[in-house]
C-alpha positions as CSV (number, residue, x, y, z in Angstrom):
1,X,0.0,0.0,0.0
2,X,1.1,3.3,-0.9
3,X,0.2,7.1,0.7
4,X,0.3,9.9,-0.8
5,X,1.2,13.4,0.9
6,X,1.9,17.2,-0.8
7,X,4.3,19.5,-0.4
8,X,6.7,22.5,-1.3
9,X,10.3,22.9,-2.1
10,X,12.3,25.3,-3.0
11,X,15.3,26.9,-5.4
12,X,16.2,30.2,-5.3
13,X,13.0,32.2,-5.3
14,X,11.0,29.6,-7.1
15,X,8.9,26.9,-5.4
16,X,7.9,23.5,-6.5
17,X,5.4,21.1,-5.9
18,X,7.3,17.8,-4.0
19,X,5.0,14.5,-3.7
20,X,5.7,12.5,-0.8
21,X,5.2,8.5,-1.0
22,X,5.4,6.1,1.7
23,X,5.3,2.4,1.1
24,X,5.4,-0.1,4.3
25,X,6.2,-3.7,3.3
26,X,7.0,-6.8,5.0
27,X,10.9,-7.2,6.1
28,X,13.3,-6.3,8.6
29,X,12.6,-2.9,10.4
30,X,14.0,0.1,8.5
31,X,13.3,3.7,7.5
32,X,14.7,4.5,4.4
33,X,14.1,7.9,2.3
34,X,14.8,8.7,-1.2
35,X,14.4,11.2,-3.9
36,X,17.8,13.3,-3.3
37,X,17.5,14.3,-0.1
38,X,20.2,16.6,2.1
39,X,21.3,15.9,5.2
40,X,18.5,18.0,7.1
41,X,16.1,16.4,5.4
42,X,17.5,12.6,6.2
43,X,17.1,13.7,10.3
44,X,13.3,14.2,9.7
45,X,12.9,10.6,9.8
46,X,14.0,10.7,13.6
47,X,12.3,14.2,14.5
48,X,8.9,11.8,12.7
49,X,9.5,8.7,15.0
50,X,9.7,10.7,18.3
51,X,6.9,12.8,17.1
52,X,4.7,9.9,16.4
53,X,5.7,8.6,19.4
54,X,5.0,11.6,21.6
55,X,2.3,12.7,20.5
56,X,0.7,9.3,21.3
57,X,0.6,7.6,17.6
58,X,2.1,4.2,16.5
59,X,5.3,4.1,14.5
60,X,5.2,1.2,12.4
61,X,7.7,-2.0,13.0
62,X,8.5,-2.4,9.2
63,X,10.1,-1.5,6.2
64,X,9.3,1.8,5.5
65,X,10.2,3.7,2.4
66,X,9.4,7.3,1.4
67,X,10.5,8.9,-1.8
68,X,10.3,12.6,-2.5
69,X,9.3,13.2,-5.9
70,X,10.5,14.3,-8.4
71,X,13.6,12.7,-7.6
72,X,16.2,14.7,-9.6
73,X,15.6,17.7,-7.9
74,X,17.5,18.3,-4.5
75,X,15.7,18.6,-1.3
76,X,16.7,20.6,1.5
77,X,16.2,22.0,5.0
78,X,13.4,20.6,7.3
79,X,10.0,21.8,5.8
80,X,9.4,18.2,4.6
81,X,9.1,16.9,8.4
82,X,5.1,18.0,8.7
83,X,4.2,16.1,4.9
84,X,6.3,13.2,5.5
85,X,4.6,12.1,9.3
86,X,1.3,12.9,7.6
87,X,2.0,10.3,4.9
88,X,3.0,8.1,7.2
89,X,-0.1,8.6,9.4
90,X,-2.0,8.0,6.2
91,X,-0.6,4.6,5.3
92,X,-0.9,2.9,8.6
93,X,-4.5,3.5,8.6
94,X,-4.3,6.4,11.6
95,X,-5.1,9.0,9.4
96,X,-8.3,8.4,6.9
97,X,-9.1,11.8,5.6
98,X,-8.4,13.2,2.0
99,X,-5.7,15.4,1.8
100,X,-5.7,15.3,-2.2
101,X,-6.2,19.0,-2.0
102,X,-3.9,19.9,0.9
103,X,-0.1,21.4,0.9
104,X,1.6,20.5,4.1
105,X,4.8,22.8,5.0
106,X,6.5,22.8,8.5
107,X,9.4,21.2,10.5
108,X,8.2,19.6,14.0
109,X,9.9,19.2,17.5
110,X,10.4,16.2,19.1
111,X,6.9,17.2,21.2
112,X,5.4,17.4,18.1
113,X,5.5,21.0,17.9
114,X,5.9,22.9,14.5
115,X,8.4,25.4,14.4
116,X,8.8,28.2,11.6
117,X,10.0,27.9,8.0
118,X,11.5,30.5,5.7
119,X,9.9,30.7,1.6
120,X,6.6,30.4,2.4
121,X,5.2,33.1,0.4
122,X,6.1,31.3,-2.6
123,X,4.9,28.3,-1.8
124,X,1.5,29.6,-1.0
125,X,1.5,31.4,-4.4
126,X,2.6,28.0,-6.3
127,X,0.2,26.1,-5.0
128,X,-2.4,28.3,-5.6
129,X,-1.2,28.6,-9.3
130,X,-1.1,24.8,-9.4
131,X,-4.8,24.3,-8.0
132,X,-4.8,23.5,-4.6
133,X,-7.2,24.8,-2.2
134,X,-5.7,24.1,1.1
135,X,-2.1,25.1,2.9
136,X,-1.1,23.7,6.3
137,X,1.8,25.6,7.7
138,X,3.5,26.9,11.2
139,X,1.5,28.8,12.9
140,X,4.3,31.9,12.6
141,X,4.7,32.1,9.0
142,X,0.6,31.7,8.2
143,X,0.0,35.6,8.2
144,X,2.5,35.8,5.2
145,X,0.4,32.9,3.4
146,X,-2.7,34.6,3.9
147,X,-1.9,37.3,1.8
148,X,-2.5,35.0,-1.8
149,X,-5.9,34.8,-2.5
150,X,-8.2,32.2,-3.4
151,X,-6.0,29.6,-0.9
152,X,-7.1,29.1,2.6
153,X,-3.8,28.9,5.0
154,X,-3.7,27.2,8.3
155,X,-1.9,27.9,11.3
156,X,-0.8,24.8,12.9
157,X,0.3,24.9,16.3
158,X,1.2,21.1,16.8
159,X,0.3,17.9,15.4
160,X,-2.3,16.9,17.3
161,X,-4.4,20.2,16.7
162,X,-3.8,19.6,12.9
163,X,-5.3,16.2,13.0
164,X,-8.1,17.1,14.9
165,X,-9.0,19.6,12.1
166,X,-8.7,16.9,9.3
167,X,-10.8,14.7,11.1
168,X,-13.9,17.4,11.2
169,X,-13.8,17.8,15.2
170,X,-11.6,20.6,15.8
171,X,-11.5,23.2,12.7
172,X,-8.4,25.4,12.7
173,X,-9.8,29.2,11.2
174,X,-7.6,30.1,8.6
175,X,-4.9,32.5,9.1
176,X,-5.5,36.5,8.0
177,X,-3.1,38.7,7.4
178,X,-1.0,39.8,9.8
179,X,0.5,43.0,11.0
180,X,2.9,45.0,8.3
181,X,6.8,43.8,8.5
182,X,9.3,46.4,8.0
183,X,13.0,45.2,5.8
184,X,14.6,48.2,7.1
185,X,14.0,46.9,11.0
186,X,12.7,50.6,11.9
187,X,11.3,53.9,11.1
188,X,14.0,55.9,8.9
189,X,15.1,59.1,10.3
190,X,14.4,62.9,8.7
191,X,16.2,65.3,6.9
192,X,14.8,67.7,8.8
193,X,18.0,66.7,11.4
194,X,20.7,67.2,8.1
195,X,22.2,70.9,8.8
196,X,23.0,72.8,5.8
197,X,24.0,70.7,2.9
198,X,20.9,72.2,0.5
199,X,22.9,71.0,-2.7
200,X,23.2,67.4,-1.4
201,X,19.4,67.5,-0.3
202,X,18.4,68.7,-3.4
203,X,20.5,65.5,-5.9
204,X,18.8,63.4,-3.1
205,X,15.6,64.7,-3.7
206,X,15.7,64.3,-7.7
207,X,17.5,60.9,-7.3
208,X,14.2,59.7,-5.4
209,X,12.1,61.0,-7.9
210,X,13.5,59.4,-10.8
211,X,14.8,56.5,-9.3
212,X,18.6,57.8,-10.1
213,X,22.4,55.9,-8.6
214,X,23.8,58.0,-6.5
215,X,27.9,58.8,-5.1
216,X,28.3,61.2,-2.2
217,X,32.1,62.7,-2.1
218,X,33.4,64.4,0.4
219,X,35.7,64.5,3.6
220,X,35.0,62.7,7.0
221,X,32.5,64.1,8.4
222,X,30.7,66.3,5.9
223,X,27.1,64.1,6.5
224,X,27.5,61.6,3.6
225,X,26.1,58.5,5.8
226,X,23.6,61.1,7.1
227,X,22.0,61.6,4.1
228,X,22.0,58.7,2.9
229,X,20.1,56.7,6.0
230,X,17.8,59.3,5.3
231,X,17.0,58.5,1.3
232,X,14.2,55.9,2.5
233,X,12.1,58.9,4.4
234,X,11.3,60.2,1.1
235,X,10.8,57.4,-1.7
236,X,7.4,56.6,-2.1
237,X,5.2,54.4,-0.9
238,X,5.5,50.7,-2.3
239,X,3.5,49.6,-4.4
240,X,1.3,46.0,-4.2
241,X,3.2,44.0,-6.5
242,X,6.2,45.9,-5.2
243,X,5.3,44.9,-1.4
244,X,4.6,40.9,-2.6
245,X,7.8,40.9,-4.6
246,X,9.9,42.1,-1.8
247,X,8.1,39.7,0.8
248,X,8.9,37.0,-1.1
249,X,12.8,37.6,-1.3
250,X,13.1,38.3,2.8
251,X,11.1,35.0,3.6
252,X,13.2,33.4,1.1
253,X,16.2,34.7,2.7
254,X,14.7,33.9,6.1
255,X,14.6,37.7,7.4
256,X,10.9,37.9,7.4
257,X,9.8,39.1,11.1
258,X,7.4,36.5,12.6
259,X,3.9,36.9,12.3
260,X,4.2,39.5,9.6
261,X,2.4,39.7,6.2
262,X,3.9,42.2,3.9
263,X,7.2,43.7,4.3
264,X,5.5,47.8,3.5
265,X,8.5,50.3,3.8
266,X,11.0,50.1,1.7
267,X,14.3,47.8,2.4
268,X,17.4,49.8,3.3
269,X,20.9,47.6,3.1
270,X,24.4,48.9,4.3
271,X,27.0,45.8,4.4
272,X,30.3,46.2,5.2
273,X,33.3,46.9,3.1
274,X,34.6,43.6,4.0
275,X,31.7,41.7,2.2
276,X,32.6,39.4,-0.5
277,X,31.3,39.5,-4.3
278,X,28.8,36.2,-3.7
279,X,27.9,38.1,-0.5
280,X,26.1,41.1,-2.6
281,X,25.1,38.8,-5.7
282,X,23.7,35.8,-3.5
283,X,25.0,32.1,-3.7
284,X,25.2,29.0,-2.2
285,X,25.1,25.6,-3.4
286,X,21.5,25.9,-3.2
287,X,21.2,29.5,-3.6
288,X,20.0,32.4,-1.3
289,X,19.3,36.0,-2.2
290,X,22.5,38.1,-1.7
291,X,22.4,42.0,-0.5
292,X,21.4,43.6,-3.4
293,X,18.5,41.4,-4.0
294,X,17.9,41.8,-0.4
295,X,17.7,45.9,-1.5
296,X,14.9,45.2,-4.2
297,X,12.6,48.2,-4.3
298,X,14.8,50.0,-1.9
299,X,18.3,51.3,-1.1
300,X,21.4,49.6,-1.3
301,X,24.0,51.9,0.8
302,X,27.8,51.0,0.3
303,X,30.0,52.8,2.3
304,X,33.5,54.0,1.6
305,X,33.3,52.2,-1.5
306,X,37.1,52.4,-2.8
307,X,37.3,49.9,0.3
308,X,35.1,46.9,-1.2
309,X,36.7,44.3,-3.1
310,X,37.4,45.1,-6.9
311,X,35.3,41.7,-7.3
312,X,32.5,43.0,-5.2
313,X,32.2,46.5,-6.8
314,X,32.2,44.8,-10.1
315,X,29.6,42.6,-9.2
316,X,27.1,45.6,-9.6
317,X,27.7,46.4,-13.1
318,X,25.3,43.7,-15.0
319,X,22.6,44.3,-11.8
320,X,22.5,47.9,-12.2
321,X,21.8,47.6,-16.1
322,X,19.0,44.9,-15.7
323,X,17.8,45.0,-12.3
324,X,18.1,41.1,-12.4
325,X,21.4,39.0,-11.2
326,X,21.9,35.4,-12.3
327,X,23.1,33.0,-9.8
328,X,24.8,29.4,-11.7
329,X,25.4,26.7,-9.6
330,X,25.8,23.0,-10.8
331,X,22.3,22.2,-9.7
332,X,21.2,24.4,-11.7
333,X,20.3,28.4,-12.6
334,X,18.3,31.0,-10.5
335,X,17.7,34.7,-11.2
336,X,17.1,37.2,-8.3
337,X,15.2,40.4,-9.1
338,X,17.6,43.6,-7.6
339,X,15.5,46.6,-8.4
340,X,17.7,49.3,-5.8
341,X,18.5,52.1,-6.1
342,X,22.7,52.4,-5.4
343,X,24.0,55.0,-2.8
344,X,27.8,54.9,-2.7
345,X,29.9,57.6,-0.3
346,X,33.6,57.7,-0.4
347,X,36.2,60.0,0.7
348,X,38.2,62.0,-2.2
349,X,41.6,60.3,-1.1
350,X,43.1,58.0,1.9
351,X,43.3,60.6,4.4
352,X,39.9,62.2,3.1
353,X,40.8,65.4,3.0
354,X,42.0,66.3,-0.8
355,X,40.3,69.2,-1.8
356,X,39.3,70.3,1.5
357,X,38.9,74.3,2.1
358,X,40.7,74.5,5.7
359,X,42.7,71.2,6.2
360,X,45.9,70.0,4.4
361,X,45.5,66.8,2.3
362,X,48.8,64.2,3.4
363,X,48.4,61.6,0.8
364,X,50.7,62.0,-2.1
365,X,49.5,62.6,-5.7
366,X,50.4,58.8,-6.2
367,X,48.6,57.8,-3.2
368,X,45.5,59.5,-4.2
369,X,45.5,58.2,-7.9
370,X,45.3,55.1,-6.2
371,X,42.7,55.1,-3.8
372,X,40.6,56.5,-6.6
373,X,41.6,53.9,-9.2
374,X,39.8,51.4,-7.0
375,X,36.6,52.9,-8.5
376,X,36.6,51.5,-11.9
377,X,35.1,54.0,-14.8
378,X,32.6,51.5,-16.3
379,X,30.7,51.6,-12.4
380,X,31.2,55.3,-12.5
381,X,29.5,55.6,-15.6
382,X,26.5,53.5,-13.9
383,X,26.1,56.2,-11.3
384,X,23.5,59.0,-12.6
385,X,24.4,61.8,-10.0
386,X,27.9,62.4,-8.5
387,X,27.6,64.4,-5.7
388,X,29.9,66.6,-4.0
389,X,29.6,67.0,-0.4
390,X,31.4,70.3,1.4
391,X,32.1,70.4,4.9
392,X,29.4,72.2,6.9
393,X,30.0,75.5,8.3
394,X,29.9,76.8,11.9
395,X,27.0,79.1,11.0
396,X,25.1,76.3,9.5
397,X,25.4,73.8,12.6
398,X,23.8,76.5,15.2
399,X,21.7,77.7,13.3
400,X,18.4,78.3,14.3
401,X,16.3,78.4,11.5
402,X,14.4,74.4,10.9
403,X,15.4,72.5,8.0
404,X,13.2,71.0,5.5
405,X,11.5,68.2,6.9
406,X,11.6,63.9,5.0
407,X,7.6,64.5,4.6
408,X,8.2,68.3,3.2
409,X,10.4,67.0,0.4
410,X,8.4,63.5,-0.3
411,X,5.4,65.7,-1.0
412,X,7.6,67.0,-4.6
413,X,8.8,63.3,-4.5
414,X,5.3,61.9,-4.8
415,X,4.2,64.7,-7.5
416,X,6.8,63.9,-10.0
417,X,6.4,59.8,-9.5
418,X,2.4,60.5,-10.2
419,X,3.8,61.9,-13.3
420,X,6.0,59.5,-14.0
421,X,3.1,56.6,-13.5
422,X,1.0,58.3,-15.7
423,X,3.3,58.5,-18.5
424,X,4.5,54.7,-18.5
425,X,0.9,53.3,-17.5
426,X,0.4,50.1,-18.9
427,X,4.2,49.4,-19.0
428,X,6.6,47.5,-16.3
429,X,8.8,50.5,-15.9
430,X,7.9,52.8,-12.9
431,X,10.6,55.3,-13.3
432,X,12.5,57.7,-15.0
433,X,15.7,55.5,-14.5
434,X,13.8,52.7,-16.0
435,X,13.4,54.3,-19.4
436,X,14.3,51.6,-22.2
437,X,16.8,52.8,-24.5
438,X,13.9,52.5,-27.4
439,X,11.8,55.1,-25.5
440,X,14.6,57.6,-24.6
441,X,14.0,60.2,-27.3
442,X,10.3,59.8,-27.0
443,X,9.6,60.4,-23.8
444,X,12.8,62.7,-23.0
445,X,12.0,65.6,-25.6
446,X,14.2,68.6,-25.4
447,X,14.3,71.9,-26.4
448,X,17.0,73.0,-29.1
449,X,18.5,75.3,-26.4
450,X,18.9,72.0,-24.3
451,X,20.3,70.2,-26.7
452,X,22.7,72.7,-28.0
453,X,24.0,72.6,-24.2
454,X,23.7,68.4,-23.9
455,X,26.0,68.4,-26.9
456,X,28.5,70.6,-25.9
457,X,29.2,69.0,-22.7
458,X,29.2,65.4,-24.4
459,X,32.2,66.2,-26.6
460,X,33.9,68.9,-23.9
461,X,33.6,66.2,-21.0
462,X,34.2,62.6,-23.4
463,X,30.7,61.3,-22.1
464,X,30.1,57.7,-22.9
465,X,26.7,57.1,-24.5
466,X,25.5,55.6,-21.2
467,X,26.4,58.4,-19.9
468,X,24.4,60.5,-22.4
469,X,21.3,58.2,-21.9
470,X,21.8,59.0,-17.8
471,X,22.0,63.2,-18.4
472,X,18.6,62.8,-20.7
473,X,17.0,60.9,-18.2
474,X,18.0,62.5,-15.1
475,X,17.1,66.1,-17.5
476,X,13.6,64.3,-17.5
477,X,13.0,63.6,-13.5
478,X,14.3,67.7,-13.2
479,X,11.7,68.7,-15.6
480,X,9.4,66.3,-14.0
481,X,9.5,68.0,-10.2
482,X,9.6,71.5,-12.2
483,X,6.1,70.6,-13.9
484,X,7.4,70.8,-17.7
485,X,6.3,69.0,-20.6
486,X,10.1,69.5,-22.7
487,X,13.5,69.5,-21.0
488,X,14.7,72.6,-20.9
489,X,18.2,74.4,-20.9
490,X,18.5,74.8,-17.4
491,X,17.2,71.1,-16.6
492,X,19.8,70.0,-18.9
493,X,22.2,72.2,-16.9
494,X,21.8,71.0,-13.6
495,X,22.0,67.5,-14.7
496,X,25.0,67.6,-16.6
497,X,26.5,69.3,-13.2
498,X,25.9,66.1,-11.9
499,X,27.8,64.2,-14.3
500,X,30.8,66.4,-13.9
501,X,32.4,65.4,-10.5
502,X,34.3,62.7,-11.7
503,X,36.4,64.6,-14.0
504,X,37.5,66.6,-11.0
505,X,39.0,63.9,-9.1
506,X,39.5,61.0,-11.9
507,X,40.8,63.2,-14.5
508,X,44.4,62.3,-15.3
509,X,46.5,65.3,-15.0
């Protein structure tokens, strides 16, 4: 006789659907299990027996054989522990109800407890798309479950409650969504705290509103990490598919608070300089989302980037362009979505303080070369808006006079991402930053007086023709917050300004 139990699995960020089979037969007492299991998923067989046992149920005295189907796909972790005692249940005549239509997700204690799982989320949404009607799962991840419709989601404390509801005498209610999760971990702090630095606001401001890469230069100090943390406080609000998307990759990764639904604000990452290149991409033999998938819809913050890993900075340059990164293992090949937005800060030189208006800079011209060389030209060409950022003066710190508050500044955000919506309705991209490269002259019209001044800056400054597509689109998000239909001349002005940074302190004597 042979029982039949469903569950999940996953790879990367996809799930698929696993069969388990049981098969007792006559012979000397064993538990074997098949189907390409790891080596979490070969202990289940004793977390089953002392369940079974504990929670008062027989374990059978015979040859026992399960197989996890389909059988050249690699199982891992120990989600399969809930399916496989339910099969087992189900062959040995303890358990008669149909669980045909039922998905079964969860990893048990030795009490018969179930403890939590990461990936649910896209578990529940591919067994939905595959038909099923019913999802069994810890009671701690069931909130996130609940948020695909058309799937009813359980929260199962322990086994004992879960068998009471499949045999009609105790229903379980299924799970609703739970209270919002945040990726960031808390609220992000205001610009309304940043003295001075209005220049610096401002590139901020128009980087949020188009969706723009940003590098903040300037000494130790000067409020580069500041203004950055802050970025989050004025990006708008996610959006549904946006919120789902970005779910998924944190309860892939395992970072999903417990008993949340939706991750809502937007994710803010800052790893250290000492990360390496599969730490940012993801990786693994079975692979996990890395930091900048982790930043998807949000911010990824790298700071004092000359000290990252030539490997690691590289890393960014295919992610930036597609907002996808592709992970190749032996078992086979996932692709991560990395929608962030890239906020880099770095000091001009070693000592950080080349070019600064009061204190002497001690590296040598060698030294400085150097340190700046570790910033390769291709990633600086990725970046929309280098930004310089000046020390801030006396006056500025005292003074009394409030600063332009996160919500003050998101109100112009939101206005020109309205018009921004409106104009790519009906398409996948959501921002100016997103423009396809077929699209460009359409949407990014310009006056002849802006063009006049975009050509003269692309043969006085040796602009790259990514570069050129970056000015015309971060032109467009300018015109965008001013309310204009054309770029004009002085749009085009202030966005060539910020393409001209890096001739200051890259350009060979």
């Amino acid at each position: 006789m042979v029982s039949k139990s469903y569950s999940m699995g996953l790879f990367g960020m996809q799930a698929f659907l696993v069969e388990v089979e049981t098969d007792i037969s006559a012979g000397l007492p064993a538990f074997d299990l098949v189907g390409l299991p790891d080596a979490a998923v070969k202990e289940s067989r004793n977390r089953v027996r002392a369940a079974l046992k504990n929670c008062g149920f027989d374990f059978p005295v015979s040859h026992i054989t399960m197989n996890l189907a389909p059988a050249d796909r690699r199982k891992e972790g120990p989600i399969y522990d809930l399916p496989l005692l339910i099969s087992l249940l189900k062959v040995t005549g303890q358990l008669g109800a149909g669980t045909e239509s039922c998905v079964f997700v969860g990893e048990l204690s030795l009490s018969g407890a179930l403890r939590p799982v990461r990936g649910v989320l896209s578990m529940a949404m591919e067994a939905k798309r595959l038909g099923f009607k019913h999802m069994f799962v810890p009671a701690e991840n069931a909130p996130e479950g609940a948020v695909v419709e058309g799937l009813s989601v359980y929260p199962v404390s322990d086994v004992f409650g879960l068998l009471e509801h499949l045999r009609g005498r105790k229903p379980i209610q299924p799970a609703v969504p739970g209270e919002s999760g945040s990726a960031a971990g808390q609220t992000p702090p205001d610009f309304a705290d940043v003295r001075g630095q209005a220049q610096a606001k401002r590139a901020l401001e128009i980087a949020a509103s188009g969706g723009h890469n940003v590098l903040l230069i300037g000494a130790p100090g000067s409020g580069k990490s500041m203004l950055a943390k802050r970025l989050p406080s004025i990006l708008p609000e996610m959006l549904p598919a946006e919120k789902l998307e970005t779910t998924a990759i944190y309860s892939v990764a395992g970072l999903l608070p417990g008993g949340a639904s939706l991750v809502e604000s937007r994710p803010f990452r800052a790893p250290h300089h000492t990360i390496s290149g599969p730490g940012l991409s993801g990786g693994g033999s079975l692979p996990r989302p890395g930091e900048i998938s982790l930043a998807h819809n949000g911010v990824l913050f790298l700071d004092e980037l000359p000290e990252f890993s030539r490997s690691a900075m590289e890393t960014l340059r295919q992610p930036l362009e597609d907002g996808t990164v592709t992970v190749s293992r032996v078992n086979g090949t996932v692709a991560f979505p990395c929608g962030f937005m890239l906020v880099a800060a770095m000091n001009p030189c070693p000592c950080g303080y080349y070019g600064h208006p009061t204190r002497p800079c001690t590296c040598s011209d060698g030294a400085v070369a150097r340190y700046l060389g570790r910033v390769s030209g291709p990633l600086l060409d990725r970046i929309d808006l280098h930004i310089e950022v000046p020390p801030v003066d006396f006056d500025s710190l005292t003074s009394a006079q409030k600063e332009e508050s996160s919500a003050q500044i998101k109100v112009r955000v939101d206005a020109a991402r309205a018009v921004q919506a409106r104009r790519f309705q009906g398409s996948s991209v959501t921002c100016n930053a997103q423009i396809p490269p077929e699209r460009l002259r359409e949407v990014c019209r310009t006056e002849p007086a802006a063009d006049v001044l975009i050509k003269t800056a692309f043969e006085r400054f040796g602009l790259s023709a990514r570069a050129y597509d970056r000015v015309l689109k971060v032109a467009r998000t300018i015109a965008d917050l001013d309310g204009a239909e054309c770029i004009e001349a002085r749009h085009a002005a202030e966005a060539v300004r910020y393409r001209t940074l890096d001739r200051k302190y890259w350009a060979k004597p």
